[in-house]
C-alpha positions in Angstrom: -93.0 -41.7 58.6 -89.8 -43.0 56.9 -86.3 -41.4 58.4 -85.2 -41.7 55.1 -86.3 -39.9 52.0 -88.3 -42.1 49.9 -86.4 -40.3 46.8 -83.0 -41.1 45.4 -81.5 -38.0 44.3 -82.6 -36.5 40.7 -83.8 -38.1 37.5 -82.8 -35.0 35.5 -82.4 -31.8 35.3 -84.2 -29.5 32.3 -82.4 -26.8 31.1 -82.3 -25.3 27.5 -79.9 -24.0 25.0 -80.2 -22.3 21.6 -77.5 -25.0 20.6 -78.1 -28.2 20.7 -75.0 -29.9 19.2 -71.9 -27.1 20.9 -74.6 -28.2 24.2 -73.8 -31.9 23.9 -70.4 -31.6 22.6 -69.3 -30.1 25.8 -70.8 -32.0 27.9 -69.2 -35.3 26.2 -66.0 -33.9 25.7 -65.9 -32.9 29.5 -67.8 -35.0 31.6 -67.9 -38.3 29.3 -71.2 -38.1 29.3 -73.2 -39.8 26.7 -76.6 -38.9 24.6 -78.9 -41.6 25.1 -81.1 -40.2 22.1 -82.0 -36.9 20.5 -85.9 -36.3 19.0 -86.1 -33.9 16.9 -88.6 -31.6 16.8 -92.0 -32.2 16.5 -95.4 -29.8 16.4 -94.7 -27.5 19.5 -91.9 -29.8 21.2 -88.5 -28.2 20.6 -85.9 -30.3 19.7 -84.6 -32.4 22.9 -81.7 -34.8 24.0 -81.5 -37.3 26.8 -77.8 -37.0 28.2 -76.9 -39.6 30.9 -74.9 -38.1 33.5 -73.9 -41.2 35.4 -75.4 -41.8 39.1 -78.8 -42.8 37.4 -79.2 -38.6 36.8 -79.7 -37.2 33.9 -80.1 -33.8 31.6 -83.1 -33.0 29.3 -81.9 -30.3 27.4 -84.4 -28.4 25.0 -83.2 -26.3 22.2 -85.3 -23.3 21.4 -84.5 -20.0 20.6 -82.1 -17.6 22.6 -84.5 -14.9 22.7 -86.8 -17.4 24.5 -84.6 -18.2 27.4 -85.5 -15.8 30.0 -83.2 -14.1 32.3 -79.3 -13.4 32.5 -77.9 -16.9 33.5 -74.4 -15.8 34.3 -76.2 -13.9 37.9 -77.6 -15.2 40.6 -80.6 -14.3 41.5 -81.6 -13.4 37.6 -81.2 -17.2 36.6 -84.6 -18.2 36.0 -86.1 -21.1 38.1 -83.3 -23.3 38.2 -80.2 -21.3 39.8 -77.9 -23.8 39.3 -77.0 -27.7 39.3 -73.7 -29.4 40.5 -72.9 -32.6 39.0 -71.1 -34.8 41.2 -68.0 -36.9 41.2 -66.6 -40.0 42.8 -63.0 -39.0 43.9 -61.3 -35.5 44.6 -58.9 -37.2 41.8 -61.9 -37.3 39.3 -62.8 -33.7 40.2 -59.2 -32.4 39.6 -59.2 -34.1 36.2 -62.8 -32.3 35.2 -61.1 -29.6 36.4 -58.2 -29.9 34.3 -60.7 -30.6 30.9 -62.3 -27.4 31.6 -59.3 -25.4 32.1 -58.3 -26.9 28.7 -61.2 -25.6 27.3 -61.1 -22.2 28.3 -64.1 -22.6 30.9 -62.8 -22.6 34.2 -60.0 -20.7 35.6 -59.0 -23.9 37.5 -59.9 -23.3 41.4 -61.0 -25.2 43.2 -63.7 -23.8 46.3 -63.5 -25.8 49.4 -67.1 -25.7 51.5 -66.1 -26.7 54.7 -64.3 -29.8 55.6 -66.0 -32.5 53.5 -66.8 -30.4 49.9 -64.8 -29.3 47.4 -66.2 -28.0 43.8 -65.1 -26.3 40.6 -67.2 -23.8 38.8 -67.9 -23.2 35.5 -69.9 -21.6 32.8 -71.4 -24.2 30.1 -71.2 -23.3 26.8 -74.5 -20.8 26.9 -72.8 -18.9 30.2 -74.8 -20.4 32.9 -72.7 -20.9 35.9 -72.5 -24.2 37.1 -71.0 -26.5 39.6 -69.0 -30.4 39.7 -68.5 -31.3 43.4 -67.1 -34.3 44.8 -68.2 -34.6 48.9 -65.5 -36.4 51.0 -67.7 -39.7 53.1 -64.6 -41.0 55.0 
């Protein structure tokens, strides 16, 4: 048996939104991120974007009706299957400068949580209230 995982982090995360286009907007006004297509909906398949996130990770994000996402996603414990995600970021500089975007924005109060000596994130709510995370883990 491998010491190693055989995995290399996350291919994507799903999440969905009842808007599609205030979805992708934040996330490329934010994080830079960009939409690597958009299909539109078909038969029973909602209408879905690919967003690259950098790292090789991505977000499928499904837009479907609000009254179909189940559960209140600004508590924890009453977020559905997925709790939360934390995007990550190459520098504590990068992370200060998301930070700064969001505060901008009006979707972060700007602090900045420090999980012991090597991890230091920023929350914030995306544009359909689920809290989420951007972390940057010090290696050296």
């Amino acid at each position: 048996m491998s010491t190693h995982p055989e995995t290399r982090g996350f291919n994507h995360v799903a999440t969905m939104t009842a808007n599609l286009d205030r979805y992708l907007e934040f996330y490329r006004d934010v994080f830079g991120a960009e939409v690597t297509s958009i299909m539109e909906a078909e038969g029973d398949h909602p209408r879905m974007a690919i967003v690259d996130m950098g790292g090789n990770g991505a977000l499928n994000v499904f837009e479907v009706p609000a009254e179909s996402i189940l559960g209140d996603r600004t508590k924890m414990g009453g977020r559905g299957p997925i709790d939360h995600y934390a995007l990550a970021v190459e520098s504590e500089e990068k992370l200060l400068e998301i930070r700064d975007r969001l505060v901008a924005r009006g979707a972060s109060p700007g602090d900045v949580t420090q999980l012991g000596p090597a991890w230091m994130s920023v929350f914030f709510p995306d544009p359909d209230g689920a809290e989420l995370e951007v972390g940057y883990l010090k290696t050296a």
